[in-house]
N, CA, C and O of each residue as an XYZ file, in Angstrom:
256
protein
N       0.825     -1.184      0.000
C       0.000      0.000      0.000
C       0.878      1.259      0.000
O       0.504      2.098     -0.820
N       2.138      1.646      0.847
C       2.594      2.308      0.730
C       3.068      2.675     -0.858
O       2.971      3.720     -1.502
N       3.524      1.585     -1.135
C       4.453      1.469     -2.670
C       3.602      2.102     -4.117
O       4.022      2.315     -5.254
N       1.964      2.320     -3.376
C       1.152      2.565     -4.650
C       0.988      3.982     -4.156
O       0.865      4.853     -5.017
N       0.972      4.317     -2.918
C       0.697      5.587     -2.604
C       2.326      6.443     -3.259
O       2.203      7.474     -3.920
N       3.534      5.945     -3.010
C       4.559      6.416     -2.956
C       4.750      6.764     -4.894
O       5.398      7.604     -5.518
N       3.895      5.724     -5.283
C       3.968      5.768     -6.921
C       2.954      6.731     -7.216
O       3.441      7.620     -7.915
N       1.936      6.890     -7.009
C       1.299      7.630     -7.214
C       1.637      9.065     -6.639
O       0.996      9.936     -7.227
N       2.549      9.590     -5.554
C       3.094     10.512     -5.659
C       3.981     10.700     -6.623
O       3.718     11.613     -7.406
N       4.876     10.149     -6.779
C       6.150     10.347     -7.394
C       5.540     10.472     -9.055
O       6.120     11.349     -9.695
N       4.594      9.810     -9.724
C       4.140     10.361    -10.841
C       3.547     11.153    -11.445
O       3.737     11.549    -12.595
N       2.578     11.514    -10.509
C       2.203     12.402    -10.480
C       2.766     13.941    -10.004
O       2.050     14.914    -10.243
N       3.792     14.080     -9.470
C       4.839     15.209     -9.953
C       5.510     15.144    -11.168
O       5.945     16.083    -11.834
N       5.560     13.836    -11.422
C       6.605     13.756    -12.823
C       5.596     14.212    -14.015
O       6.131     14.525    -15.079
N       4.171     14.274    -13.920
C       3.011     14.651    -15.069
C       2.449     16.175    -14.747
O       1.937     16.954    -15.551
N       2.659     16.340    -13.546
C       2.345     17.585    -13.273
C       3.536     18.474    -13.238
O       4.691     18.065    -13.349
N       3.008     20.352    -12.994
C       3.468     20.941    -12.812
C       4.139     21.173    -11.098
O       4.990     22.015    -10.814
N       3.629     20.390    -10.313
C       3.552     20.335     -8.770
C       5.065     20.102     -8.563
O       5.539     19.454     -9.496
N       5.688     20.339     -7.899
C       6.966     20.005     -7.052
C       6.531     18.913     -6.122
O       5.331     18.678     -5.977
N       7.427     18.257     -5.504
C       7.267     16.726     -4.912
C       7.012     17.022     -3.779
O       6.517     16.102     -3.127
N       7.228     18.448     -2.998
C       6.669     19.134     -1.648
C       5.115     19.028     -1.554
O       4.373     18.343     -0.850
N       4.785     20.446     -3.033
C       2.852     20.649     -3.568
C       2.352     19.424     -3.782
O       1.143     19.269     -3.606
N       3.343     18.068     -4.291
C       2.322     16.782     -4.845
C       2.415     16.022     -3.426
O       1.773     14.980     -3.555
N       2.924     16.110     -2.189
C       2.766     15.682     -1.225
C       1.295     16.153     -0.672
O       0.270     15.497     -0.488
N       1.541     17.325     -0.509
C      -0.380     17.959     -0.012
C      -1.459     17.499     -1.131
O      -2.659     17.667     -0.913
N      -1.054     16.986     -2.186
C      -2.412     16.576     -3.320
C      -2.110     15.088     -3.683
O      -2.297     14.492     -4.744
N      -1.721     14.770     -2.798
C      -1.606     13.240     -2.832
C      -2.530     12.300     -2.417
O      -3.030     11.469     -3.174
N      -2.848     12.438     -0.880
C      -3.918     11.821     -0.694
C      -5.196     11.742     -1.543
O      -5.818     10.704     -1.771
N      -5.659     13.574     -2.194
C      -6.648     13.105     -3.279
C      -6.903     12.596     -4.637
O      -7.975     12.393     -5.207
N      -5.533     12.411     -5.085
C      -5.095     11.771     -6.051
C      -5.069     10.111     -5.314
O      -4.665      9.273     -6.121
N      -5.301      9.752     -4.437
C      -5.260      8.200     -4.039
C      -6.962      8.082     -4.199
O      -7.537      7.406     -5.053
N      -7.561      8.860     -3.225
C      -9.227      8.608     -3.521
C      -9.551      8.717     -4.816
O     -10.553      8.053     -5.083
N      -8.701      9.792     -6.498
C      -9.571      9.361     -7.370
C      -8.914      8.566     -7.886
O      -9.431      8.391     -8.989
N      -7.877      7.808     -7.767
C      -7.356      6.789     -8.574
C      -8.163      5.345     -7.977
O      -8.430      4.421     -8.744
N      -8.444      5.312     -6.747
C      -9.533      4.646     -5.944
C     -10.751      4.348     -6.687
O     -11.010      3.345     -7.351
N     -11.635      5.653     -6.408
C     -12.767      5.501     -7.409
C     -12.450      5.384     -8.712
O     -13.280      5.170     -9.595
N     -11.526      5.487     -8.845
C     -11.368      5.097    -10.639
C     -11.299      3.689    -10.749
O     -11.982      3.078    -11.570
N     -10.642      3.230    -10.097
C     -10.619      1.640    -10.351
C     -11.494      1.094     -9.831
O     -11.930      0.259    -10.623
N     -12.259      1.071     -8.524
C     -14.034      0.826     -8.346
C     -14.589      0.993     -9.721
O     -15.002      0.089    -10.447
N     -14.549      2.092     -9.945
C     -15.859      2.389    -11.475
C     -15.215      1.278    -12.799
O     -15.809      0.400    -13.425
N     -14.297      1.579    -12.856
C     -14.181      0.196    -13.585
C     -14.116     -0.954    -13.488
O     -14.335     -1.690    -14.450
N     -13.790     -1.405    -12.267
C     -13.989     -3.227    -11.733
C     -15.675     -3.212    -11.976
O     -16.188     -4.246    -12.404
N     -16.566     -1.970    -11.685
C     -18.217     -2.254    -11.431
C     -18.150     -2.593    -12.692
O     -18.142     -3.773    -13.042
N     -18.081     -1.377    -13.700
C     -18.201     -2.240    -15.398
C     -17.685     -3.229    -15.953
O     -18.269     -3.523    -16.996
N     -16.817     -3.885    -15.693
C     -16.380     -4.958    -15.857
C     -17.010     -5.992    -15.363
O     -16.984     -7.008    -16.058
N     -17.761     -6.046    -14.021
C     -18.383     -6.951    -13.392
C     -19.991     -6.675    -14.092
O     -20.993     -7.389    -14.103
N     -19.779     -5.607    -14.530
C     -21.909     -5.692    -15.273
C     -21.466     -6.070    -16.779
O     -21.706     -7.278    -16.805
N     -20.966     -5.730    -18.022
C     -20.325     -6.395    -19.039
C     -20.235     -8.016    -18.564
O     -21.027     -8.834    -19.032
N     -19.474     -8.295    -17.852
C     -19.216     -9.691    -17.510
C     -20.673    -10.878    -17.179
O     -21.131    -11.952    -17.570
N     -20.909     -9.874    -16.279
C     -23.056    -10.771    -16.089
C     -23.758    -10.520    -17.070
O     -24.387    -11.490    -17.494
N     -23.934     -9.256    -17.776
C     -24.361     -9.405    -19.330
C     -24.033    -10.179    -20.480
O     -24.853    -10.228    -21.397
N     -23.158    -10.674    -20.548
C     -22.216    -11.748    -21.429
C     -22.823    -12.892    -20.971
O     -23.481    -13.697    -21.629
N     -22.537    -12.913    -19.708
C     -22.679    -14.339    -19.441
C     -24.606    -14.851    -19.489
O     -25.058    -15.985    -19.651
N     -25.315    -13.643    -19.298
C     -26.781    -14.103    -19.264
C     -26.896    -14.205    -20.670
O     -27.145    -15.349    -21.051
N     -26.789    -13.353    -21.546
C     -26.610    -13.153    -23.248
C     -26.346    -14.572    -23.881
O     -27.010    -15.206    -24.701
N     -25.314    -14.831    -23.321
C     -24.604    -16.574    -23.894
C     -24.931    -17.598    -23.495
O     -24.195    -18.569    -23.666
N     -26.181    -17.717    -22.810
C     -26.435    -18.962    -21.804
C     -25.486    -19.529    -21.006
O     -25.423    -20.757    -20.950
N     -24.821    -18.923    -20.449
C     -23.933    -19.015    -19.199
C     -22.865    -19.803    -20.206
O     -22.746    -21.000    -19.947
N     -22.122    -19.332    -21.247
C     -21.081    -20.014    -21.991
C     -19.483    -19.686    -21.389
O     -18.484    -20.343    -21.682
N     -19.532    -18.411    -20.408
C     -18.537    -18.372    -19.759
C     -18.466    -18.888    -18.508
O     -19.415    -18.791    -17.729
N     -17.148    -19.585    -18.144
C     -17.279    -19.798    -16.365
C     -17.834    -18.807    -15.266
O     -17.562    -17.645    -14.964
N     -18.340    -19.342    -14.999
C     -19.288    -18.668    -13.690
C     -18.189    -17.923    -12.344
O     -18.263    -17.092    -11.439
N     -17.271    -18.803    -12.919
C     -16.101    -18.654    -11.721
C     -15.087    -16.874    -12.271
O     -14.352    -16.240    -11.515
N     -15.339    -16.594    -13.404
C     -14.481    -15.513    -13.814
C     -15.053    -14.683    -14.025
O     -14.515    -13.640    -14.396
């Protein structure tokens, strides 16, 4: 956990204009939207995935 927080600082100075001091104070909210970002896409992936699978008569494993 640290290692994603520590990456997600450190790149986010390297894409921004922020110094690694300013991307320290905008770090934490850069963790909540990289957070909800990957929630919102695991959800679509998981509704695509049950749509497929009702669509196909359950032709994919149930397990994936």
């Amino acid at each position: 956990m640290i290692g994603v927080v520590l990456a997600i600082w450190l790149v986010g100075a390297a894409v921004t204009k922020y110094s690694l001091g300013e991307m320290a104070f905008y770090t934490p909210i850069a963790v909540l939207v990289v957070g909800a970002t990957l929630a919102l896409v695991l959800l679509w992936v998981k509704i695509v995935l049950d749509s497929l699978r009702r669509r196909s008569g359950s032709r994919l494993p149930k397990g994936e």
